[in-house]
C-alpha positions in Angstrom: -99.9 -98.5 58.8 -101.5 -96.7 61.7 -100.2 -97.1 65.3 -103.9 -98.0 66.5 -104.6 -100.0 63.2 -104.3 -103.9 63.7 -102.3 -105.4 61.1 -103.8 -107.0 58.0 -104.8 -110.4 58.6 -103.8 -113.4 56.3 -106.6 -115.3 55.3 -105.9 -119.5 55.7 -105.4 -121.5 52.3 -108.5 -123.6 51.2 -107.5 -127.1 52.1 -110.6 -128.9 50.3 -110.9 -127.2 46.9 -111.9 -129.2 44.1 -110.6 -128.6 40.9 -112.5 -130.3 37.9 -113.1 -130.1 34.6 -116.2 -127.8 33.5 -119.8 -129.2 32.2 -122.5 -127.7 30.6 -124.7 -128.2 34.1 -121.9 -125.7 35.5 -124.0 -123.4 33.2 -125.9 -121.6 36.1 -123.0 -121.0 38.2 -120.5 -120.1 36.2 -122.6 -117.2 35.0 -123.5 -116.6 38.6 -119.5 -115.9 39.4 -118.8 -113.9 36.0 -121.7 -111.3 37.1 -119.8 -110.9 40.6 -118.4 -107.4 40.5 -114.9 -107.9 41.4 -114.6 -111.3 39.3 -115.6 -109.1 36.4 -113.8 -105.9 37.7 -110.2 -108.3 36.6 -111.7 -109.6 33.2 -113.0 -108.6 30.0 -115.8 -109.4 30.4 -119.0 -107.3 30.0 -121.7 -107.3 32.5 -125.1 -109.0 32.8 -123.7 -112.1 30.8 -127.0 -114.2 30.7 -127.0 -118.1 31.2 -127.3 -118.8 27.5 -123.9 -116.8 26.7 -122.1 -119.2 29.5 -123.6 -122.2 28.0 -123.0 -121.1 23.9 -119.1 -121.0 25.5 -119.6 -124.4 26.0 -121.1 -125.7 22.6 -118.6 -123.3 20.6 -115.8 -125.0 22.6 -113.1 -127.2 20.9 -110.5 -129.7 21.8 -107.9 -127.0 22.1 -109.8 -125.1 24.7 -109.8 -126.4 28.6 -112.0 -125.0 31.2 -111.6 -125.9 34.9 -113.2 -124.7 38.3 -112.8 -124.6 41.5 -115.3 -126.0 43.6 -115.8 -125.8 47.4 -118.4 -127.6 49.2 -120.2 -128.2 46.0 -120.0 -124.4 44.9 -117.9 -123.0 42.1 -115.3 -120.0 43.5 -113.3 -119.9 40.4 -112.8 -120.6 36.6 -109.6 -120.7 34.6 -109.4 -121.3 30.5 -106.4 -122.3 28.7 -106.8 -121.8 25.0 -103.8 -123.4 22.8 -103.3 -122.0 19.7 -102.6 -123.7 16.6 -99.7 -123.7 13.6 -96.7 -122.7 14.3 -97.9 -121.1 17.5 -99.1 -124.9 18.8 -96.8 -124.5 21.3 -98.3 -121.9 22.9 -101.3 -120.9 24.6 -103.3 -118.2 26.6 -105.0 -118.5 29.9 -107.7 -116.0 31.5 -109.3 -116.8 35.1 -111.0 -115.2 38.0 -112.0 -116.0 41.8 -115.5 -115.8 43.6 -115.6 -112.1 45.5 -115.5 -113.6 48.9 -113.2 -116.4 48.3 -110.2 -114.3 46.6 -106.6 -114.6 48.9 -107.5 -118.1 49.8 -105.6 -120.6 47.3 -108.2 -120.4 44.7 -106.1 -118.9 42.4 -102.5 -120.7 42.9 -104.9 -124.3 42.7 -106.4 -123.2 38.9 -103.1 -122.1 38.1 -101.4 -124.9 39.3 -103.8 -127.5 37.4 -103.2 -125.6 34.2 -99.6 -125.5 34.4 -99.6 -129.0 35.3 -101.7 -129.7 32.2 -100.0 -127.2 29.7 -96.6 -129.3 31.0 -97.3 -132.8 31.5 -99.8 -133.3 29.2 -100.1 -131.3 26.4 -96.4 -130.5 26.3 -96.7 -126.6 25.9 -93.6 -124.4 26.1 -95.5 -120.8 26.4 -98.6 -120.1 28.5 -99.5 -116.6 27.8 -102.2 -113.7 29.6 -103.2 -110.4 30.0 -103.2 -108.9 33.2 -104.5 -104.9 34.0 -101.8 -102.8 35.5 -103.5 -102.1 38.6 -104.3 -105.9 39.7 -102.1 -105.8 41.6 -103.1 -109.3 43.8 -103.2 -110.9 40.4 -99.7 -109.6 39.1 -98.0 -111.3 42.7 -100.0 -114.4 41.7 -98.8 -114.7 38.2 -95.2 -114.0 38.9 -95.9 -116.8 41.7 -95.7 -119.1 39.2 -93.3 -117.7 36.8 -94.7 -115.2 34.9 -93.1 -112.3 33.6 -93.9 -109.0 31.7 -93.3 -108.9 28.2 -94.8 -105.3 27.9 -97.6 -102.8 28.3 -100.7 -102.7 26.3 -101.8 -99.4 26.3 -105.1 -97.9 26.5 -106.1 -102.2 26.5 -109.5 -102.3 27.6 -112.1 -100.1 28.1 -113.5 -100.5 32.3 -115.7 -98.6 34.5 -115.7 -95.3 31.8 -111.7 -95.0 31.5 -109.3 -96.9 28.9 -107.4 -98.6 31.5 -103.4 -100.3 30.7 -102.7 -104.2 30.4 -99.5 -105.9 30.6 -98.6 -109.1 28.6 -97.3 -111.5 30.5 -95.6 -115.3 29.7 -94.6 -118.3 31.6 -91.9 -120.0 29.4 -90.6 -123.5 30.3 
């Protein structure tokens, strides 16, 4: 840092987010946050996803899949799924999320992470929660290891973003 720069301010915790379970009326806005740039930026996710992709999610969803958000004030600011997976991987399953542009650093994350823990340990009694996680998120990586994470490895050349193959590292949360 700079002499003259003024150190980096923390942004306050949200004390009033809401996490719920997602409906189909969340349609509009889920696909509102999955267009933002740097929701998508951390995802797989391809751009100008249109309402009726969002809401074929929702009809094509099954009993081993759980999508929450995180509302604020009525508005959705994030979105985390938990997919178990089945056989002789039933105790396992992976997670993806993301955070609203303008509400990212604020306990968004750490409150859909801490519902699906609480679910994927209390409730559905799963011993492996697994993700994937590019190498240069680096807010995201803190976050994960947060709450226990750990890299199992680097996925090279993962994804294709923004022109370049870019690396992934797979991460798990055993308990």
């Amino acid at each position: 840092m700079m002499q003259n720069e003024p150190p980096a301010q923390r942004l306050q915790p949200y004390p009033d987010i809401v996490i719920r379970a997602a409906r189909q009326s969340d349609a509009e806005a889920i696909t509102t946050l999955v267009n933002l740039p740097g929701f998508r930026y951390g995802t797989l996710r391809m751009p100008f996803q249109s309402i009726a992709e969002t809401t074929r999610r929702f009809n094509e969803a099954n009993a081993s899949t759980h999508s929450l958000v995180a509302e604020l004030s009525g508005e959705i600011i994030g979105e985390i799924g938990l997919m178990r997976q089945g056989g002789r991987r039933a105790h396992a399953a992976s997670m993806g999320m993301g955070v609203h542009d303008a509400h990212a650093g604020r306990g968004v994350g750490s409150a859909l992470i801490s519902a699906v823990i609480d679910l994927a340990d209390n409730w559905l009694n799963l011993r492996r929660l697994e993700l994937t996680v590019y190498t240069d998120n680096k807010p995201a990586l803190a976050l994960y290891r947060k709450f226990g994470f750990a890299v199992e490895g680097t996925l090279h050349d993962y994804a294709f973003r923004d022109g370049v193959f870019v690396d992934a590292y797979a991460m798990a949360r055993l308990r």
